[in-house]
N, C-alpha and C positions, 0 to 999 in steps of 0.2 A: 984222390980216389973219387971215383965215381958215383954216383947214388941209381938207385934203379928209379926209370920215368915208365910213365904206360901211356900206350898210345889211344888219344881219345874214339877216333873212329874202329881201328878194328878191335881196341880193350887188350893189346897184346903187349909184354913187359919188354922192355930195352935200354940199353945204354945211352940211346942216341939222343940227340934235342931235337931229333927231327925222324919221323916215320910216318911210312904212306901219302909223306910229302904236305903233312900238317904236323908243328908242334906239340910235342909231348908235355905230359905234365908230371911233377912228382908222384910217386907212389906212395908218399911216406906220410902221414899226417903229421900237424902243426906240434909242437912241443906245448904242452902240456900247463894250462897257466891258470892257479886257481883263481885269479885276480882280472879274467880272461870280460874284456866289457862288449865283447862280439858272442859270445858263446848263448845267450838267448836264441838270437837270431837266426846262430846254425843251426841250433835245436828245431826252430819254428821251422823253417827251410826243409829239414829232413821229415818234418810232420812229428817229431817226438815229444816237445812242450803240448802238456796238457793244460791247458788255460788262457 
């Protein structure tokens, strides 16, 4: 089965690993991991860690 990717340049959803002739990426975020030793980072990255 397929997962659904979105395509970086025009942000539009598909099946394919490849649109508008650059790779797609998952749409789906990472599975969920309260033990998670990167999750700081994505925080800081999104601007959401306050401190």
């Amino acid at each position: 089965m397929k997962k659904m990717r979105r395509c970086v340049s025009c942000r539009e959803y598909t099946l394919k690993e490849e649109h508008c002739g650059i790779a797609s990426v998952s749409a789906h975020p990472p599975k969920f991991n309260p033990n998670d030793p990167y999750a700081k980072y994505r925080r800081k990255e999104k601007g959401i860690l306050h401190g």
